[in-house]
C-alpha positions in Angstrom: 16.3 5.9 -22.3 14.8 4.3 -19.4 14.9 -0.3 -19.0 13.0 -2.3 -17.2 15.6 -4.1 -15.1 15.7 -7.7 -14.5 15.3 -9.0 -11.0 18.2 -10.5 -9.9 19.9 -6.9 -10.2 17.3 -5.4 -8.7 19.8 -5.0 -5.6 21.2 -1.8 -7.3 18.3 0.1 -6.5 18.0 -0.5 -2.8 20.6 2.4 -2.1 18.3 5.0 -4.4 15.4 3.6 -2.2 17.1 4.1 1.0 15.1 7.1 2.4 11.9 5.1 1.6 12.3 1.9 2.9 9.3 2.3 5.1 7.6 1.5 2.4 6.9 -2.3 2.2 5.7 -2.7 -1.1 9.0 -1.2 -2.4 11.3 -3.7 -0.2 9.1 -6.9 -1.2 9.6 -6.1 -4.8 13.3 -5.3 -4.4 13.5 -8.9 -2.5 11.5 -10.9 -4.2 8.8 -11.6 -2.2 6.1 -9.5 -4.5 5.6 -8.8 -8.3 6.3 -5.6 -9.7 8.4 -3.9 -12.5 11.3 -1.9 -12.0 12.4 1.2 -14.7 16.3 2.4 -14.4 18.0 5.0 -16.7 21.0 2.3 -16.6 21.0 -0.9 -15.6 24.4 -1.6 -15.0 24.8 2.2 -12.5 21.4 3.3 -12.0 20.5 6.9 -10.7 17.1 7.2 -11.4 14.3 4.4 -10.7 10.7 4.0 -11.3 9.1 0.8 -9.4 5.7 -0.5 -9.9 4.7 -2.7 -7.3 1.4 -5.6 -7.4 -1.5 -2.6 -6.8 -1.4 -0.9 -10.5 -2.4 2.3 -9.2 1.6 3.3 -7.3 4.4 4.2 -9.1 7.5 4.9 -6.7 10.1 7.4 -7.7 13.6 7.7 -6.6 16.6 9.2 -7.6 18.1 11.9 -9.7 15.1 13.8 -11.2 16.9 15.7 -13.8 17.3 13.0 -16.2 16.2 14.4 -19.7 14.0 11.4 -20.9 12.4 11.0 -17.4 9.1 13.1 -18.1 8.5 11.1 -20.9 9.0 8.1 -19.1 6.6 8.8 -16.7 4.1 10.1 -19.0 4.2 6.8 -21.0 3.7 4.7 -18.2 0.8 6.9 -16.9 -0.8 5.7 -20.6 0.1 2.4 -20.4 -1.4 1.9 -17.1 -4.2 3.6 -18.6 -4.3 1.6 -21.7 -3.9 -1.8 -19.6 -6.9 -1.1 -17.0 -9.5 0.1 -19.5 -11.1 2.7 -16.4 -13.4 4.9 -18.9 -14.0 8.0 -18.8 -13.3 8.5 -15.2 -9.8 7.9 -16.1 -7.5 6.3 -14.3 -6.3 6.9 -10.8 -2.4 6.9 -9.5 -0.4 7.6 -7.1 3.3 9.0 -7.5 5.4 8.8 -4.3 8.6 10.1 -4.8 11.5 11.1 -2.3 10.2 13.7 0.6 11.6 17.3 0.4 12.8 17.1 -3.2 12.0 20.0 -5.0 13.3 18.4 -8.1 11.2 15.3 -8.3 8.3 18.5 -7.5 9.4 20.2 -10.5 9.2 17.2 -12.6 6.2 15.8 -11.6 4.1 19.3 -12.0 5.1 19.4 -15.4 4.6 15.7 -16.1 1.1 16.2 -14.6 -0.3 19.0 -16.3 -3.5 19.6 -17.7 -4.5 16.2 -16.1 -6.8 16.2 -12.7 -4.0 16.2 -9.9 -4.2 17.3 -6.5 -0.5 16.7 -3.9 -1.3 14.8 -0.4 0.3 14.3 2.6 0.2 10.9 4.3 1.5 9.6 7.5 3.6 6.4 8.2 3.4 4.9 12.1 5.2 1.9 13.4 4.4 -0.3 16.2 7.5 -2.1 17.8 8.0 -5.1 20.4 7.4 -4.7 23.2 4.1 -3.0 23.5 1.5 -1.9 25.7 -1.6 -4.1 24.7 -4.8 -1.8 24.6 -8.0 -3.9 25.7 -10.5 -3.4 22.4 -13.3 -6.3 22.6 -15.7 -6.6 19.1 -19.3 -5.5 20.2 -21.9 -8.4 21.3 -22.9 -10.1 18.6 -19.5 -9.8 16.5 -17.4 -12.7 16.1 -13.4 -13.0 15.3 -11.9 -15.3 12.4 -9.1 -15.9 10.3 -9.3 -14.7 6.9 -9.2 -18.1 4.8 -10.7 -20.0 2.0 -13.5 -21.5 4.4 -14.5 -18.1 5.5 -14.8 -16.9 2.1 -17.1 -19.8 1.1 -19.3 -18.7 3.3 -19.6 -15.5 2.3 -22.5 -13.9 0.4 -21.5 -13.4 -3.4 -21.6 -9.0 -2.7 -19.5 -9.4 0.4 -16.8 -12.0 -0.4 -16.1 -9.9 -3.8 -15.3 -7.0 -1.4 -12.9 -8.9 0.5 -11.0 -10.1 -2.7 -10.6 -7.4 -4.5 -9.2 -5.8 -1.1 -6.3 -8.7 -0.9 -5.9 -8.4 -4.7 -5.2 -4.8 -4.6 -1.9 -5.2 -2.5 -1.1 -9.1 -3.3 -0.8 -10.8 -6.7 -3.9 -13.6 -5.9 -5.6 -14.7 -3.0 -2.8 -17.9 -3.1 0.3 -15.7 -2.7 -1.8 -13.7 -0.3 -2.8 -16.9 2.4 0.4 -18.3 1.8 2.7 -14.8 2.6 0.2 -12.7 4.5 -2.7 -13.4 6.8 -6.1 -11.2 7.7 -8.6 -11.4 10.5 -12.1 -10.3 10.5 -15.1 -9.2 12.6 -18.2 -11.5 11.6 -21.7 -10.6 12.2 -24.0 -14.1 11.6 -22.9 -14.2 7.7 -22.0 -10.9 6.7 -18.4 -9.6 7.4 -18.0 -6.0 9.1 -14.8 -5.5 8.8 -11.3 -7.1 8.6 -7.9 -5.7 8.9 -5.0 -7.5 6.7 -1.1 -8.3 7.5 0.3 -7.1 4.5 3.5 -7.1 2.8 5.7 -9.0 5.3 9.0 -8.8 4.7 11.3 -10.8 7.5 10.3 -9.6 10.7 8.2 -6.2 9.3 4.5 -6.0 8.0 2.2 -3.2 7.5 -1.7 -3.1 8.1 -4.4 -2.5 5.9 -7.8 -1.9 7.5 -11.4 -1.4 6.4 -14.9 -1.0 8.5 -18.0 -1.6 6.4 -20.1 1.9 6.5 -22.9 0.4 8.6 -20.9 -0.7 11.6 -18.3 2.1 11.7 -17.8 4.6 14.7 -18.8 0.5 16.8 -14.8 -0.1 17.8 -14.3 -2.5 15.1 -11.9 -1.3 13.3 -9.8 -1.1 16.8 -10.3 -4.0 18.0 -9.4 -5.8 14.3 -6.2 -4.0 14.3 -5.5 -5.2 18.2 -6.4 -8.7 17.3 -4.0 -8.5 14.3 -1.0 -7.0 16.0 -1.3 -9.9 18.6 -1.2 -12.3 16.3 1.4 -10.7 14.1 3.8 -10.4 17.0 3.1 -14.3 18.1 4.3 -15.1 14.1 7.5 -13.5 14.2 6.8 -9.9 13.7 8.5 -7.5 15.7 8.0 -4.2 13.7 4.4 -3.1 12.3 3.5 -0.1 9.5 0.4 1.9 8.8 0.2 4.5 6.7 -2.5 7.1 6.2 -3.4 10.3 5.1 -3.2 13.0 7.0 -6.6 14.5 6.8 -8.2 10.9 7.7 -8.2 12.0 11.2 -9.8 8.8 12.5 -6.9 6.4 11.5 -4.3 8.4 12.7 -6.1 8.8 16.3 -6.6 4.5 16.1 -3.2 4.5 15.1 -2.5 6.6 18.2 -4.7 4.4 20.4 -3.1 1.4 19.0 0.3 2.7 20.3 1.9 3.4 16.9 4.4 6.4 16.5 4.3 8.9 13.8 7.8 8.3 11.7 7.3 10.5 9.0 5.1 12.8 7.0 5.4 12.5 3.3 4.0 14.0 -0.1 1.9 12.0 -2.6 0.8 13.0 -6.1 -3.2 11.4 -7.2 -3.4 12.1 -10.7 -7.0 11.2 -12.3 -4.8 10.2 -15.6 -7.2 10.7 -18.5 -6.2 10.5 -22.3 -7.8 12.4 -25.1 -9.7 10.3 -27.5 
């Protein structure tokens, strides 16, 4: 039987998370810094954990996979997400990342899976590190460079600054927590935005980027020159380490990341379920 354990133990799981801690929205829940919910198979020795971080739509699995009541487990939280969001009858959408290269947590997340609309991924994680070569990536005439705050989002169209929140609210808990922990820039044209790229998930000295070019100015530089700005000013605040993940097919982020300077660390495999329940 599986618990949900109470943060200040949540140290106990660090060790099971060990070969993901690239992954910053595990470490902020393990320290504090983020929401989430944390499942063990004992709370006292744990050997198999389920974490849900802020953005309903992760689940991260480590651990022993052969535990007998961890199918059901999963499958329960699968319909309790499901329950929660209310997504209709296009069901709703998750992703399982569990530990790279085990064929056991494979095993167990096939049959946990099946019958539902599930395809397995692979994504990328690069890292930026002082000291770095800075690459010369100027917005396009026209385009102007601010700080993502509550000013800026006043002025924003109705259409545009939804966008923008529900972009920070899928990886922070509110825009508060977000502008008080995190910190976003974006490229401006007169009073629409084009694109912004967020600090995300900062955890002492590490972050990791999240990025996003509106479909009208892409394939401009934007999305490069975002990022530059942002890893500039990250450094200048006491970053010295920077993330970005992606998948692997999105073969334009991985060459920005390139550009950028970032180093492939690791390839890793994701489960998307399209979690659907039988009425």
């Amino acid at each position: 039987m599986f618990t949900i354990l109470n943060p200040p133990a949540f140290a106990r799981v660090k060790p099971l998370f060990a070969d993901m801690a690239y992954h910053l929205a595990i470490m902020t829940v393990l320290a504090g810094k983020t929401p989430g919910q944390v499942y063990v198979d004992d709370p006292e020795a744990p050997q198999t954990v389920l974490l849900l971080p802020t953005n309903p739509h992760r689940i991260y699995l480590a651990g022993r996979a052969e535990h007998p009541d961890l199918q059901q487990t999963i499958q329960a939280i699968l319909a309790q997400q499901y329950h929660k969001l209310s997504p209709g009858a296009d069901g709703y959408g998750a992703l399982l990342y569990y530990p790279s290269g085990d064929e056991n947590w494979q095993a167990l997340l096939d049959t946990v899976l099946q019958g539902q609309e599930t395809f397995m991924g692979q994504r990328e994680f690069h890292r930026l590190k002082l000291p770095h070569t800075t690459v010369s990536s100027p917005l396009p005439e026209g385009f102007v460079l601010r700080r993502l705050d509550e000013k800026l989002l006043q002025e924003l169209e109705p259409t545009n600054r939804a966008h923008v929140l529900e972009e920070i609210c899928s990886e922070s808990p509110s825009l508060e927590h977000f502008l008080t922990y995190n910190f976003g820039l974006c490229a401006q044209h007169e009073h629409t935005l084009a694109g912004w790229c967020l600090a995300e998930y900062r955890d002492q000295e590490r972050c990791e980027l999240g990025i996003e070019t509106l479909e009208d100015y892409q394939l401009q530089g934007i999305a490069t020159a975002l990022a530059q700005a942002i890893i500039e000013q990250a450094f200048v605040e006491g970053v010295t380490e920077i993330g970005w993940h992606c998948w692997t097919r999105n073969t334009a982020s991985v060459a920005t990341a390139k550009k950028l300077g970032f180093e492939k660390v690791v390839d890793y495999p994701v489960y998307y379920c399209q979690y659907r329940q039988e009425t």
